[in-house]
C-alpha positions as CSV (number, residue, x, y, z in Angstrom):
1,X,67.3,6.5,-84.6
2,X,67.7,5.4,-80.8
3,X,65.7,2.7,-79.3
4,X,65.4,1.2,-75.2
5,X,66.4,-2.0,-74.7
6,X,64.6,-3.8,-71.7
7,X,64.8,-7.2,-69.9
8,X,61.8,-7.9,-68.3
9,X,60.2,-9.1,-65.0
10,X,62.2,-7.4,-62.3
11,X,60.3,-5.0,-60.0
12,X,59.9,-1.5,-60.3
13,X,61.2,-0.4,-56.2
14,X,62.4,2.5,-54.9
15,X,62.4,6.3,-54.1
16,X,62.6,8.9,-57.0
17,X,62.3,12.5,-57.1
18,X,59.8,13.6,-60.2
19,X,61.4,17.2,-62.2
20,X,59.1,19.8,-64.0
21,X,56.4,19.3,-65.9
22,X,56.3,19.7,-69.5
23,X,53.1,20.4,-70.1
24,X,53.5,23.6,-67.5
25,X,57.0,24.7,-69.1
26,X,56.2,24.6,-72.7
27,X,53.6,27.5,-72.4
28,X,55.8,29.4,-69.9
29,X,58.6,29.3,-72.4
30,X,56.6,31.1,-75.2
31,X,55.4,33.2,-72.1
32,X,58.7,34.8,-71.8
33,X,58.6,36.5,-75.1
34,X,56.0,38.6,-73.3
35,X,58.8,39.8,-70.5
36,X,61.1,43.1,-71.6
37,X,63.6,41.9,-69.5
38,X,65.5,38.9,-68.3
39,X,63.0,35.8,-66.9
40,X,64.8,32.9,-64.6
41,X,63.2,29.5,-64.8
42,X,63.8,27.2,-62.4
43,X,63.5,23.2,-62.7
44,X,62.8,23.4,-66.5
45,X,63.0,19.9,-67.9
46,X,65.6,18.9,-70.6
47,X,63.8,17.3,-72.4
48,X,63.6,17.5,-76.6
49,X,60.1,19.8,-76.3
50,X,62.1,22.4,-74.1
51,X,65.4,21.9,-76.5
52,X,62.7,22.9,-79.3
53,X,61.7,25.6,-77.8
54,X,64.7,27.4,-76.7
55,X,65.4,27.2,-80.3
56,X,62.4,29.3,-80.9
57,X,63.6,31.6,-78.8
58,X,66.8,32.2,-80.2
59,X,65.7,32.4,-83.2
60,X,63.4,35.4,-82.7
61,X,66.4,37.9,-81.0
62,X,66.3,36.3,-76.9
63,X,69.6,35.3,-74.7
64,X,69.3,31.9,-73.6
65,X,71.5,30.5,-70.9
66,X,70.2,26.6,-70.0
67,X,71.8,25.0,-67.8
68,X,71.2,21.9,-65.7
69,X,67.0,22.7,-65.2
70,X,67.4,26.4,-64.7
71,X,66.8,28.8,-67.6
72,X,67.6,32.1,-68.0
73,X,65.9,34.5,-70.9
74,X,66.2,37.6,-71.8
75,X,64.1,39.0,-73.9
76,X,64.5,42.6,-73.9
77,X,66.5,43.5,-77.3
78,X,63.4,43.8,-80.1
79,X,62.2,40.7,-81.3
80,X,61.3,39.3,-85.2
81,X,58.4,37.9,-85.9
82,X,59.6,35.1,-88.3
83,X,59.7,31.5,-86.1
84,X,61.6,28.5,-88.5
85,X,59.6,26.4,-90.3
86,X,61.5,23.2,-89.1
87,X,61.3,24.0,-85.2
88,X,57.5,24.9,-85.4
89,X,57.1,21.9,-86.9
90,X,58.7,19.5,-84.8
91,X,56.1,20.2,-81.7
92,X,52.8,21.0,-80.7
93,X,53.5,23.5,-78.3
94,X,54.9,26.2,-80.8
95,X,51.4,27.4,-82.1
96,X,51.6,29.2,-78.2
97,X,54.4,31.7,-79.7
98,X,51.1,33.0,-81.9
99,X,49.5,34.2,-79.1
100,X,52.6,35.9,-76.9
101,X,54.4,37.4,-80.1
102,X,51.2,38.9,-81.5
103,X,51.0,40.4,-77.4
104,X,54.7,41.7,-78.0
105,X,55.3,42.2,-81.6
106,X,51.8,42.7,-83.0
107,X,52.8,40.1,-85.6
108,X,54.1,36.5,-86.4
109,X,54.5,34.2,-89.3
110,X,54.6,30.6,-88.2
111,X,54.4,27.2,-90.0
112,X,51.3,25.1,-88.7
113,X,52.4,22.8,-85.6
114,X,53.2,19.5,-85.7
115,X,54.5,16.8,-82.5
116,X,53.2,13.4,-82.0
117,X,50.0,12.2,-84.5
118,X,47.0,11.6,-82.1
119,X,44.4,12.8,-85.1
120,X,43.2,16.5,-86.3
121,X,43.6,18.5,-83.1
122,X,42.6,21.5,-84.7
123,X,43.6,25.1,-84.0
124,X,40.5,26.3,-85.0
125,X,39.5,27.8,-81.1
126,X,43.1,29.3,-81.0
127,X,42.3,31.2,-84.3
128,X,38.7,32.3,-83.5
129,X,39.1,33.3,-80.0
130,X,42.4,36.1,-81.7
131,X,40.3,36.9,-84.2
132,X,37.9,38.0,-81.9
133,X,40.6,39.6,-79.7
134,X,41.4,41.7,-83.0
135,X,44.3,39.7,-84.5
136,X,43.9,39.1,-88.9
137,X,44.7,35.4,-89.4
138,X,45.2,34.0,-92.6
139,X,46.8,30.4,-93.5
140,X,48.9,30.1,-96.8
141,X,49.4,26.1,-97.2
142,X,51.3,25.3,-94.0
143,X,52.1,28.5,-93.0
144,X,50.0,31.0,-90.8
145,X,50.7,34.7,-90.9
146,X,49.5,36.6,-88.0
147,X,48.7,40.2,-87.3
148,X,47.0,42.5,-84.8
149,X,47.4,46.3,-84.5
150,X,45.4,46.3,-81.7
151,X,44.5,43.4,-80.0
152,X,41.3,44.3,-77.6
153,X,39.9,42.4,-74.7
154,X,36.7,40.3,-75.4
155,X,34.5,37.8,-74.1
156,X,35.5,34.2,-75.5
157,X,33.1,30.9,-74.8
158,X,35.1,28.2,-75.9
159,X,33.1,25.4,-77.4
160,X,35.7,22.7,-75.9
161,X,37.7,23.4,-72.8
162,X,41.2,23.6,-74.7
163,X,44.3,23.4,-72.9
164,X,46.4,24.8,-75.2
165,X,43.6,27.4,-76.5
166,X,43.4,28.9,-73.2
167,X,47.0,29.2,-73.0
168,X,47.2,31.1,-76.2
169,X,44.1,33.3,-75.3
170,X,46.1,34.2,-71.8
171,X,49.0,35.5,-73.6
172,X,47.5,37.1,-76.2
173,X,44.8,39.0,-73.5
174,X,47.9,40.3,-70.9
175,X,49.1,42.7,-73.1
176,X,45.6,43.5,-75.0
177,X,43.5,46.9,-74.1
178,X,40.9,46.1,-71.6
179,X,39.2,43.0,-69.9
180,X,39.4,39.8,-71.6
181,X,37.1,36.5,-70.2
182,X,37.4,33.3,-71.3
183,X,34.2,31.0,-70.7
184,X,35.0,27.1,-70.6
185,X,38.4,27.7,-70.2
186,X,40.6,24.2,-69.0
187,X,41.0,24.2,-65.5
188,X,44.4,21.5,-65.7
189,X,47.2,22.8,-63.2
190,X,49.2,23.5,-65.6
191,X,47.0,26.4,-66.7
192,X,47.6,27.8,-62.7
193,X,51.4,27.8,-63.3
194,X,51.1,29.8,-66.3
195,X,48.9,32.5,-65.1
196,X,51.3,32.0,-61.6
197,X,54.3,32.8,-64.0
198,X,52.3,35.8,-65.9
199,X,50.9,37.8,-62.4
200,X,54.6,37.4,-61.7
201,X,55.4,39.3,-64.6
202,X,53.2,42.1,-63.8
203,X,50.0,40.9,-65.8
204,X,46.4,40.4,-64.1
205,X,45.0,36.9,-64.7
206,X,42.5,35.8,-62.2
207,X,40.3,32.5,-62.3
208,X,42.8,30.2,-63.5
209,X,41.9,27.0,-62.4
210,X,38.3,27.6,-62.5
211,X,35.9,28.1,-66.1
212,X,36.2,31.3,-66.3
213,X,39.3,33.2,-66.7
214,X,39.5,37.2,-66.6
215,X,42.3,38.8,-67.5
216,X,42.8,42.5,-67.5
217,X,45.5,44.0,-70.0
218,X,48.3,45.7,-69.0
219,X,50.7,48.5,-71.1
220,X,54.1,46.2,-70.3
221,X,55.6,43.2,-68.6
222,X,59.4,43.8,-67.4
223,X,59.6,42.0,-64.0
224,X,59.7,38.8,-62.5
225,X,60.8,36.7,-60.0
226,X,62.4,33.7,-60.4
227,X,59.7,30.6,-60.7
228,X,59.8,27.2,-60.0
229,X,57.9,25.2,-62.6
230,X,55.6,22.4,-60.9
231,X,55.8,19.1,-60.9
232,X,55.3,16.5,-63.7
233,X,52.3,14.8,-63.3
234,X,51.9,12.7,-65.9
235,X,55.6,11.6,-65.7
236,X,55.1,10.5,-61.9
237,X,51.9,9.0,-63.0
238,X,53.9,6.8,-66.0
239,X,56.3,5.8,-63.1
240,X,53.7,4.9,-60.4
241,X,52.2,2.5,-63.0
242,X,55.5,1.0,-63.8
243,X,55.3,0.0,-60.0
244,X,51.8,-1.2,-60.6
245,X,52.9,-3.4,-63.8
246,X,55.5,-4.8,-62.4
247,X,54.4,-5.9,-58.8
248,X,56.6,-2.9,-57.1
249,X,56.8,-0.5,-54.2
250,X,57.7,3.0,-55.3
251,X,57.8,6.3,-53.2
252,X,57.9,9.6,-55.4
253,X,59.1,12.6,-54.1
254,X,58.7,16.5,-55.4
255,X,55.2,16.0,-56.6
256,X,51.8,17.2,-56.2
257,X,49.5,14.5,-54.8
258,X,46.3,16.9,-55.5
259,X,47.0,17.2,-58.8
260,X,47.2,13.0,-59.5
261,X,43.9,12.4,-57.8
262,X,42.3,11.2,-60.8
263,X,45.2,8.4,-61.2
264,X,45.5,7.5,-58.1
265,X,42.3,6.8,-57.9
266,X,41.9,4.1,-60.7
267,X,45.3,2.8,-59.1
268,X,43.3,2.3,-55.8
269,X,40.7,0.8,-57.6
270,X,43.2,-2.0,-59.1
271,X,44.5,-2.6,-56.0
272,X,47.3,-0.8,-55.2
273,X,47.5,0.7,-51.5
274,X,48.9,4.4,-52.4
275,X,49.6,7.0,-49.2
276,X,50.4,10.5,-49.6
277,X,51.6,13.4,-47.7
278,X,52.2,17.3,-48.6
279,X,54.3,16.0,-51.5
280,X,55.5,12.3,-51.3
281,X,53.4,9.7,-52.8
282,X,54.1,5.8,-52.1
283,X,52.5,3.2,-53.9
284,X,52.7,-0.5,-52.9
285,X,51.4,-2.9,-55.9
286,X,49.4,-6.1,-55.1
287,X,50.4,-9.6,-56.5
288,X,47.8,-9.1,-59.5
289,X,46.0,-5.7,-60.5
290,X,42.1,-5.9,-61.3
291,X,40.2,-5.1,-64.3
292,X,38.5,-1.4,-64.3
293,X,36.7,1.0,-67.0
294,X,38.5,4.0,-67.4
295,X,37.2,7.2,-69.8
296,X,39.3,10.3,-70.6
297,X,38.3,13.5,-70.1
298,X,39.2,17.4,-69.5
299,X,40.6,18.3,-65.6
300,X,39.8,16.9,-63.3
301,X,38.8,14.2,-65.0
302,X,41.0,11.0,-66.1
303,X,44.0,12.5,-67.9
304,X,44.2,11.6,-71.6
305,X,48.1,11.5,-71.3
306,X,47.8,8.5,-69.1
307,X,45.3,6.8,-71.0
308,X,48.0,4.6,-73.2
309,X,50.0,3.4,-69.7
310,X,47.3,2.5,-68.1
311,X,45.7,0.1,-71.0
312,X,49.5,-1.4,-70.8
313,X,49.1,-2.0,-67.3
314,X,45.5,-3.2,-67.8
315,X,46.8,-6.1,-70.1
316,X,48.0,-8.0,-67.1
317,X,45.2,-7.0,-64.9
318,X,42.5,-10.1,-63.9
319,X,39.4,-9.8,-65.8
320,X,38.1,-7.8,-68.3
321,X,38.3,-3.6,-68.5
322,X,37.3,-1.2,-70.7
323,X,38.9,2.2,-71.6
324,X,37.3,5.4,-73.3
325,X,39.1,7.9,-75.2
326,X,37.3,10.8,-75.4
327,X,40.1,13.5,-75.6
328,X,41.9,12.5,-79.1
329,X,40.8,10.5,-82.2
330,X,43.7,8.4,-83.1
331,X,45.5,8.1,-79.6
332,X,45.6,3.9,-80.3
333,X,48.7,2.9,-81.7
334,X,50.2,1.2,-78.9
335,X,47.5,-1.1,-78.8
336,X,48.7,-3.0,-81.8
337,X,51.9,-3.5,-80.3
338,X,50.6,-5.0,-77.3
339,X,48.7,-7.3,-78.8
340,X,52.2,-8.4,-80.7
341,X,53.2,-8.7,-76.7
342,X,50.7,-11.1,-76.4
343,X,47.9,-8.7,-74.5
344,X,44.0,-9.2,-76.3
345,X,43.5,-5.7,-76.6
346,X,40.0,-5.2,-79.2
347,X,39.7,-1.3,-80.1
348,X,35.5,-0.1,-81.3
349,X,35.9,0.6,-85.0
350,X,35.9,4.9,-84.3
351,X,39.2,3.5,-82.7
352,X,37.6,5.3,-79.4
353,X,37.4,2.2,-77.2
354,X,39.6,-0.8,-75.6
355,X,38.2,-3.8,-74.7
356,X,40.8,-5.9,-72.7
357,X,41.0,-9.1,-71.6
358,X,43.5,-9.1,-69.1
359,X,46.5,-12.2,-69.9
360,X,48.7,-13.8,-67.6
361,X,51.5,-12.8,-68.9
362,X,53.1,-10.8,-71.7
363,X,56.4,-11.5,-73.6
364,X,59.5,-9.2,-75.6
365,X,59.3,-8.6,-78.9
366,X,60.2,-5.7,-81.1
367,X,57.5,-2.4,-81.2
368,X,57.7,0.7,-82.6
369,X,56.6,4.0,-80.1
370,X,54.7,6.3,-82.9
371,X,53.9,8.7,-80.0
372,X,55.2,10.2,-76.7
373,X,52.8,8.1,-74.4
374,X,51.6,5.3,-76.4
375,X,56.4,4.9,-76.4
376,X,56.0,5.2,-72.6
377,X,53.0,2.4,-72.3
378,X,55.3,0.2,-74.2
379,X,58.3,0.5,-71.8
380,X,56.0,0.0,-69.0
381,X,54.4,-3.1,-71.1
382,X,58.1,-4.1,-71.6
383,X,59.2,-3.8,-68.0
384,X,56.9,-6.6,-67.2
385,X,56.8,-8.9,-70.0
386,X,59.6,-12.4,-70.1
387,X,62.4,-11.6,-72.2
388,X,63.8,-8.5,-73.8
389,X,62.1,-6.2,-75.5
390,X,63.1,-3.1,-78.1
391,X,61.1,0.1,-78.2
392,X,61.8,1.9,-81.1
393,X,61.3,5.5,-81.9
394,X,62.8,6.3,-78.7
395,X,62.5,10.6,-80.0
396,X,58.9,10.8,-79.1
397,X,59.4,9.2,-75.7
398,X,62.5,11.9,-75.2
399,X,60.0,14.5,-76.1
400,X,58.0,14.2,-72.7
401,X,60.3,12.0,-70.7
402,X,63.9,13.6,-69.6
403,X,66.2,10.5,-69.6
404,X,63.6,7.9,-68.8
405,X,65.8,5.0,-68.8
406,X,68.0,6.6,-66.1
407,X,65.3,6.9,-63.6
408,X,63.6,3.2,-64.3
409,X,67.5,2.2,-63.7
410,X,67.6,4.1,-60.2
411,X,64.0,2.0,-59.5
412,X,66.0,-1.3,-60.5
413,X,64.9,-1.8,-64.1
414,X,67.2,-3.6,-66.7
415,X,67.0,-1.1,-69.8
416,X,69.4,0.7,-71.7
417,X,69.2,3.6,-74.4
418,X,71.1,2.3,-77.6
């Protein structure tokens, strides 16, 4: 068990450039399973998710070669359809493999995912819309067994605009016979890279980005070009906010200012001056941030991943805010351990809403990360608290960040892995 060890109170400054988004790579990596032939990835991050997932891969009959961020697969010898119990479990992310290995193989037997506990998260759209699509689902414990002879394009309305059930309807419909449109689908950016990534392949996916997404099936997928996943924005958001904790003036490089619109924003709105340019985002942090209300919801909307750093940040900020989760039910762990740090953080009893009353300071202690971004808020709570602080449960930071202490090092931060 690893944990960060952090000194606190010296300014996040600097230049850094931001590396591939997981949330984009996760769903191209089951993608690939889709390919007959060999797919190149390029600025894939090594982080544990992608580790996890390559695993899959291998696992199922593919030729992984991984080196540095560049991933090559192929995926042309015939593939089974059993995926380990153990790696399914260890992330969220895996129920995607239903969707591309019922597209390739017409079958897949996979436990029930797992990854960080932020409350129910059902599959239940992910099932219905395949079912509909043709594919025989039936669940046996903690294990899902998967079939389709057929699977056939259909006309999906999802009842809740799903990341992750779009992406699994998109790789399932690619291969299926005839038109496929998904109603409601998420519009994040990271669903454009996947459908980028799939029309390289050869498949026809058109409207990603928008609510409706129509896809029209195609016999096979056996060619690509290499592709360049996009840019992380919830890590450059995590580290923009670590200048906005800590008083800092940070420049990011290799990022997508578009896409962090909706952070930027409430950054403004604290009082951080922030200029951006075709990919280059500086952000200059005032002498104290301000209090502001904040509620999650689907793209473009506030992101629900930056929800935890932001109440950490808030617990410094002058006056009083409020934050909404709307997103997950039991995304509010952090805020216990915060409050140890001295923050007056008072969460509604559906554990929905935090009230904070911004402090003057905070101070080290010992917390515990029991997710990927409520272990990021605490770092960023940590960076900016007196004395030193240890973050344990450093694996479900390493999940989502790729060697987070090294790049809050480069930005002049006093923390260490241990």
């Amino acid at each position: 068990m690893q944990k960060y060890r952090i000194r606190g109170k010296n300014r996040i400054m600097g230049r850094l450039s931001i590396g591939g988004a997981k949330n984009a790579a996760l769903p191209i990596l089951a993608a690939v399973c889709l390919n007959e032939s060999v797919s190149e990835i390029h600025n894939v991050p090594p982080i544990a998710d992608t580790l996890a997932s390559i695993e899959i891969l291998e696992s199922i009959g593919c030729r992984v070669e991984f080196e540095g961020t560049t991933l090559r697969v192929d995926a042309s010898a015939a593939l089974t359809h059993d995926i380990p119990d153990e790696i399914a479990r260890s992330m969220r992310s895996s129920i995607l493999f239903v969707g591309a290995m019922l597209g390739r193989c017409g079958k897949v037997n996979i436990a029930t995912p797992g990854g960080c506990n932020l409350g129910i998260r059902a599959i239940d759209l992910h099932v219905e819309g395949l079912e509909k699509m043709g594919a025989i689902i039936r669940t046996e414990g903690e294990k899902l067994y998967c079939e389709a002879n057929e699977l056939r394009g259909a006309h999906i309305k999802l009842h809740t605009a799903s990341v992750g059930a779009t992406e699994n309807l998109m790789l399932a419909a690619v291969l299926a016979s005839g038109e496929t449109i998904i109603e409601n689908a998420a519009r994040e950016p990271e669903i454009i890279d996947l459908a980028r990534f799939l029309n390289e392949m050869g498949a026809k996916v058109k409207g990603a980005g928008t609510g409706t997404i129509v896809i029209n099936g195609v016999k096979r997928l056996t060619h690509t070009k290499p592709h360049s996943i996009m840019p992380d924005r919830i890590v450059a958001g995590t580290y923009l906010v670590a200048a906005a904790i800590t008083g800092g003036l940070v420049t990011l490089t290799d990022v997508c200012p578009a896409d962090l619109v909706p952070v930027t924003a409430k950054l403004r709105e604290m009082g951080c001056t922030i200029c951006s340019t075709a990919n280059c985002i500086t952000l200059a942090a005032p002498d104290r941030l301000k209090s502001v209300e904040i509620t999650t919801d689907v793209h473009p909307g506030f992101p629900t991943d930056m929800q935890s750093q932001f109440v950490a940040a808030l617990t410094l900020a002058q006056g009083r805010s409020v934050v909404r989760e709307t997103i997950f039910e039991n995304r509010h762990a952090h805020a216990a351990d915060l409050n140890r740090m001295g923050a007056t953080i008072r969460i509604s009893d559906d554990c929905r809403t935090f009230v904070i009353n911004g402090m003057e300071k905070l101070h080290g202690t010992t917390v515990s990360a029991q997710d990927l971004r409520g272990g990021a808020a605490l770092i960023l709570a940590a960076l900016a608290a007196e004395g030193e602080t240890i973050v344990t449960g450093a694996e479900y930071v390493q999940r989502g960040y790729a060697r987070i202490e090294e790049d809050l090092r480069q930005l002049g931060a006093d923390i260490v892995l241990c």
